[in-house]
C-alpha positions in Angstrom: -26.0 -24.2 -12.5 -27.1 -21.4 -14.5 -30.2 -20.8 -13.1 -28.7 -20.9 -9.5 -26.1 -18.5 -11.0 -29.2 -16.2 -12.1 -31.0 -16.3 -9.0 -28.0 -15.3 -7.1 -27.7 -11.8 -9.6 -31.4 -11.4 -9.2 -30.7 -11.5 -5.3 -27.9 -9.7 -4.9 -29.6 -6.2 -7.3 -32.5 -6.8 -4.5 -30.0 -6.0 -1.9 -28.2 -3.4 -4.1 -31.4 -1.2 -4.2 -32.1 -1.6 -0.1 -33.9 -4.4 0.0 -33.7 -6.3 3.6 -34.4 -10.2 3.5 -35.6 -12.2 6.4 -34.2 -15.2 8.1 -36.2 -17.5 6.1 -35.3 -15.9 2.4 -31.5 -15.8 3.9 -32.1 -19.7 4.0 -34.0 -20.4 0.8 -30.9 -19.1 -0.8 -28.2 -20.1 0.5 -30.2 -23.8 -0.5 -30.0 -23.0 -3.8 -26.6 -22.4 -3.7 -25.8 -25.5 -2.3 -25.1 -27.3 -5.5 -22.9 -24.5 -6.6 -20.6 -24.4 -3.1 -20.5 -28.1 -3.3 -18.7 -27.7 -7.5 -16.7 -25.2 -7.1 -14.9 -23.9 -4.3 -15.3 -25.2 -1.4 -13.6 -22.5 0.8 -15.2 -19.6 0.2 -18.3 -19.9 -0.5 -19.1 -22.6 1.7 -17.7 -20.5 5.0 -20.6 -17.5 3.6 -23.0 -20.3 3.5 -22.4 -21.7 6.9 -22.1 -18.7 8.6 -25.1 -17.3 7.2 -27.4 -20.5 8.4 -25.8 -19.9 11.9 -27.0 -16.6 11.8 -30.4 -17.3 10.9 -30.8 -20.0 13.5 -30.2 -22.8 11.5 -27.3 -24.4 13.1 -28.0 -27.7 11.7 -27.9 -27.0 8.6 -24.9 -24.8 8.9 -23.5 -28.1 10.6 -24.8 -30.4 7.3 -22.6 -28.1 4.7 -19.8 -28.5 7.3 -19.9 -31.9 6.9 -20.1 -32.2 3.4 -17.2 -29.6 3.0 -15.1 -31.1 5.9 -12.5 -33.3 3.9 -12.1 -30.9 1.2 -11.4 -27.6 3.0 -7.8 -26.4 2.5 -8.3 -23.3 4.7 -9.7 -22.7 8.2 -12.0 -20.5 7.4 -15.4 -23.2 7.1 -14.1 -24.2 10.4 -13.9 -20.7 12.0 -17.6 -20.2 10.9 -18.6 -23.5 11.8 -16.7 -23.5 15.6 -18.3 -20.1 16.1 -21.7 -20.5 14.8 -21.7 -23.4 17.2 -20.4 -21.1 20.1 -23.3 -18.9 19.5 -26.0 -21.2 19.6 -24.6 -22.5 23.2 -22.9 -25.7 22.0 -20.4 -25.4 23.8 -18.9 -29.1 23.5 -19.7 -29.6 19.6 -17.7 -26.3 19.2 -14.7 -27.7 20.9 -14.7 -31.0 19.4 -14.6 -29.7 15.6 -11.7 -27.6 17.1 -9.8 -30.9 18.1 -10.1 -32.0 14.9 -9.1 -29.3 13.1 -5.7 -29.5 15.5 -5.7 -33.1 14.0 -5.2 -32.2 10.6 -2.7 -29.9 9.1 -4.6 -26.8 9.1 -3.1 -23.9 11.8 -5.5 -22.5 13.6 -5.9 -18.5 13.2 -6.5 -15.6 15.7 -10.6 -16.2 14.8 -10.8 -19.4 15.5 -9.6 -18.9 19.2 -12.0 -16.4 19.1 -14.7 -19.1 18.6 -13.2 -21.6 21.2 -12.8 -19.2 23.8 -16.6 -17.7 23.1 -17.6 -21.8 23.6 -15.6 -22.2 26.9 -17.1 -18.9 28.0 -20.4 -20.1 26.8 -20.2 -23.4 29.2 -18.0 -22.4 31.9 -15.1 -23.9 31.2 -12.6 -21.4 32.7 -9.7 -23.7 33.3 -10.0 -24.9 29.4 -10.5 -21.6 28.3 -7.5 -19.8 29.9 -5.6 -22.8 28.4 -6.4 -22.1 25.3 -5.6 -18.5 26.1 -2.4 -19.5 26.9 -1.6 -21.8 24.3 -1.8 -19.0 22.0 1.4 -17.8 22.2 3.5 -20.5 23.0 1.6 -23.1 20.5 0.3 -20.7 18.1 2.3 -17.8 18.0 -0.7 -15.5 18.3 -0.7 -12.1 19.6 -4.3 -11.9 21.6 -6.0 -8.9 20.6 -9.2 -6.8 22.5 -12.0 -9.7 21.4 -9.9 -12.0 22.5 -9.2 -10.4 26.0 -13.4 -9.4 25.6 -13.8 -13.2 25.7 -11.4 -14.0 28.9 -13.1 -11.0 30.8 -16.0 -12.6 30.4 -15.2 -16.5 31.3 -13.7 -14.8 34.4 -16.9 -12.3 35.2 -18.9 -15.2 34.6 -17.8 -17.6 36.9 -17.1 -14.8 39.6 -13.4 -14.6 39.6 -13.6 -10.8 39.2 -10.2 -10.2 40.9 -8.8 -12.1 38.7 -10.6 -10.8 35.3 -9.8 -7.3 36.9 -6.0 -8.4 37.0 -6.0 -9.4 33.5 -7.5 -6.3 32.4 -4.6 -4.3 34.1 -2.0 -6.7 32.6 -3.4 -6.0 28.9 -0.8 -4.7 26.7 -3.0 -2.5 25.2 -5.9 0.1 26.7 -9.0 -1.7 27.7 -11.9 -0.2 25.9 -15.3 0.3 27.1 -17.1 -3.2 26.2 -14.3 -4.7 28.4 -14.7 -2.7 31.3 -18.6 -2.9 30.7 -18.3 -6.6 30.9 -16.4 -6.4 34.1 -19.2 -3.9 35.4 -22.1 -6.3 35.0 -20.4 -9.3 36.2 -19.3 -6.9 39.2 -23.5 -6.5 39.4 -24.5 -9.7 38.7 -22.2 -11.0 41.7 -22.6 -7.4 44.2 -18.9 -6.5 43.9 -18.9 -3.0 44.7 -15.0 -2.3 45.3 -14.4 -3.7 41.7 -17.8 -2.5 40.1 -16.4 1.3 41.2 -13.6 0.8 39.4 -14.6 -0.6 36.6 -17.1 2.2 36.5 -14.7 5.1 36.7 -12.5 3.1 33.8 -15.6 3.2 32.2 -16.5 6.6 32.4 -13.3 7.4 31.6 -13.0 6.1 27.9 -16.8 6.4 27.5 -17.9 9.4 29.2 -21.7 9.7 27.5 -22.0 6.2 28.8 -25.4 6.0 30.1 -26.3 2.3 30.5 -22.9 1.9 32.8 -23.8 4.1 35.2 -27.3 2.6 35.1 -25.5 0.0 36.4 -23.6 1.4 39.1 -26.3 2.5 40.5 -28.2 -0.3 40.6 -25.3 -2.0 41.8 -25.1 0.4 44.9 -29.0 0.0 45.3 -28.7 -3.9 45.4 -26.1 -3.0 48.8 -28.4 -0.9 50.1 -26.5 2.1 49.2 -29.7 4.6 48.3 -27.4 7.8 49.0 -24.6 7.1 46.6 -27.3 5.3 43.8 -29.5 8.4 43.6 -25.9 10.5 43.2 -25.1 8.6 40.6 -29.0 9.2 39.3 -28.6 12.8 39.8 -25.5 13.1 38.1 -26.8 11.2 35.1 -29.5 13.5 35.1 -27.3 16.8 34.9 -25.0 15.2 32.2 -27.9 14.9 30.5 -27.3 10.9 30.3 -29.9 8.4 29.6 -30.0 5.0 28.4 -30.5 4.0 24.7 -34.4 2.8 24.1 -34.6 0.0 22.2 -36.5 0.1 19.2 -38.6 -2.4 17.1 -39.0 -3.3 13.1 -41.2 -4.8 10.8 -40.7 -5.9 7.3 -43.6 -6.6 5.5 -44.0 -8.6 2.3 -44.7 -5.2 0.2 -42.6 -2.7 1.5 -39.5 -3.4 4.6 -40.3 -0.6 6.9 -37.1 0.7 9.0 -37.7 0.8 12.7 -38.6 4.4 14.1 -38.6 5.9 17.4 -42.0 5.9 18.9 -43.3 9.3 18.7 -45.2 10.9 21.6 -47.8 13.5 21.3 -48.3 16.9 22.8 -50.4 14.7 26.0 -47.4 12.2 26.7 -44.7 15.3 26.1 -46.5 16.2 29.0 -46.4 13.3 30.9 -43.3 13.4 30.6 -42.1 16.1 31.8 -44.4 16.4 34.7 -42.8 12.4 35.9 -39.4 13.5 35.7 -40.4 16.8 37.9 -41.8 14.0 40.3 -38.9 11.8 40.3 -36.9 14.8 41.0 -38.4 15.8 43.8 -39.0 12.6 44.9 -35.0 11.5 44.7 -34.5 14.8 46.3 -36.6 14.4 49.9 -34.9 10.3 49.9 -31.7 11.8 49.4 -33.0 14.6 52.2 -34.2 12.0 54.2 -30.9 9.4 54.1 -28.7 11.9 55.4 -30.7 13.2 58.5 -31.0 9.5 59.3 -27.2 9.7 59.3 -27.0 12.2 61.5 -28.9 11.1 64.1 -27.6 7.4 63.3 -30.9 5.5 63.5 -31.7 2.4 62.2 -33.3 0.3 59.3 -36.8 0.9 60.8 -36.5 4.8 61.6 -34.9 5.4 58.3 -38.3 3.8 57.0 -40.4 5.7 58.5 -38.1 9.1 57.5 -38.4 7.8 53.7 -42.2 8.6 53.2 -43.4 10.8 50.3 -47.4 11.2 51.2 -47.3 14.3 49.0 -45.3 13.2 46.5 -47.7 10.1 46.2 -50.8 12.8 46.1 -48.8 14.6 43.2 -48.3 11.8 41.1 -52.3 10.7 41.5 -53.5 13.8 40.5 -51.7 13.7 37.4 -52.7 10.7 36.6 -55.9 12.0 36.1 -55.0 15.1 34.5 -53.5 13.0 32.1 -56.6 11.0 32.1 -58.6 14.1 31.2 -55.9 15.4 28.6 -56.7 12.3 26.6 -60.3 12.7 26.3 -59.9 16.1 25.5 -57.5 15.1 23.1 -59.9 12.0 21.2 -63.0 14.3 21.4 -60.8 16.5 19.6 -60.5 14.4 17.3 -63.6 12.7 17.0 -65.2 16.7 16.3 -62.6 17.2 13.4 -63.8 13.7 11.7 
């Protein structure tokens, strides 16, 4: 046990002086301290152990401590982690059947592990089950729900399509809604092309999120989905002068020698360029659209005139020849380089 003990320390000053383990060192660890979880207590440190396997991806093993700890665990915290790590990894029905067990025994169920069983019934589609168990926390467990647990019931609704209904329960809430709630409701409204609740969701949105970017992303995709090219390139344009953008997602690596942080990519002077010259394009280009939609209102013409308004020869011609001026900036650029070597 002492080495175990010793190779925990060692660990544990790794992460102290900002080094960042993989999946795969996460698990050779938590092996070794398998003998140690199983001697001493088995509360504690068996929940860290099981929740860390399910976050690496290694349900089953998560599920083998579980096991082992099962009869001994006075608390319900090994069977929080266990019922959501199970959740997570889409197992749905294994979630929910550790849950009826633990209602067998005399451990009460806390406000995490409805957390877990409502993520489960969300997970597989179980709306009736899941807004029983919404229920039953109150009148069976004397729970107050909180916002993850209202998160969970927005979703199992959005999911299924019953956005009226997930929209009610938002207004019902008895506290504020925040912005992952009324994102939620937003992309379910896209996913099933609501646009009366999508708009207000978006506005809600907007309104206790105002740099917001990816939400009115998808508003107006929602709007371009109906066909709506007027109001989506508004909503475009207004991004646009609020300066609003979506967040890019970034990439890491950690090497064996040295963990390297993930960066944003870094553009040079050529791609600044590019750049700036698109989003001049795009402007223009939203502009004669947006140009072109409303005379086709006014003179109320149909699907195939408005096509033939909507045509951006130039535009097209613009975007070509910079293309190749871009094409041209490069080469200058590597010859550049190629003299300087």
């Amino acid at each position: 046990m002492g080495s175990i003990v010793s190779q925990l320390m060692f660990f544990m000053k790794w992460l102290v002086k900002g080094f960042k383990p993989g999946n795969s060192r996460w698990r050779e660890m938590g092996s070794s301290v398998h003998p140690l979880q199983l001697n001493t207590n088995p509360d504690n440190l068996s929940t860290a152990i099981i929740d860390m396997y399910a976050k690496c991806g290694s349900i089953d093993s998560a599920l083998e401590v579980f096991d082992q700890i099962r009869d001994k665990a006075k608390k319900v915290d090994p069977w929080n982690a266990i019922i959501y790590g199970l959740a997570m990894h889409g197992k749905a029905e294994a979630s929910l059947r550790i849950f009826a067990d633990l209602l067998s025994r005399k451990i009460k169920p806390d406000s995490i592990t409805l957390i877990g069983v409502l993520s489960a019934c969300c997970h597989a589609g179980l709306v009736e089950e899941g807004k029983n168990h919404f229920r039953s926390m109150r009148v069976t467990y004397g729970l107050e729900p909180n916002l993850k647990h209202y998160r969970c019931m927005v979703d199992l609704l959005g999911r299924a399509g019953r956005l009226n209904e997930a929209e009610e329960l938002v207004q019902n809430m008895p506290m504020e809604a925040d912005a992952i709630i009324w994102g939620t409701l937003l992309a379910a409204c896209k996913m099933y092309e609501n646009i009366e609740v999508g708009e207000r969701a978006a506005r809600n949105l907007a309104r206790v999120e105002p740099s917001d970017g990816p939400g009115r992303v998808m508003l107006s995709n929602l709007y371009a989905d109906a066909g709506r090219w007027n109001d989506a390139f508004l909503v475009r344009r207004a991004m646009h002068n609020e300066n609003l953008a979506r967040s890019p997602g970034y990439s890491g690596v950690v090497s064996a020698a040295e963990p390297m942080a993930p960066t944003p990519p870094v553009r040079d002077h050529c791609q600044n360029s590019s750049a700036t010259a698109s989003n001049a394009t795009v402007s223009s280009l939203e502009e004669h659209c947006v140009n072109a939609v409303s005379r086709a209102r006014e003179k109320s013409v149909n699907n195939s005139t408005l096509a033939e308004l909507v045509t951006v020869p130039k535009i097209t011609a613009k975007v070509e020849d910079h293309a190749e001026g871009l094409e041209d900036c490069q080469s200058i650029s590597s010859g550049g380089k190629k003299i300087a070597e």
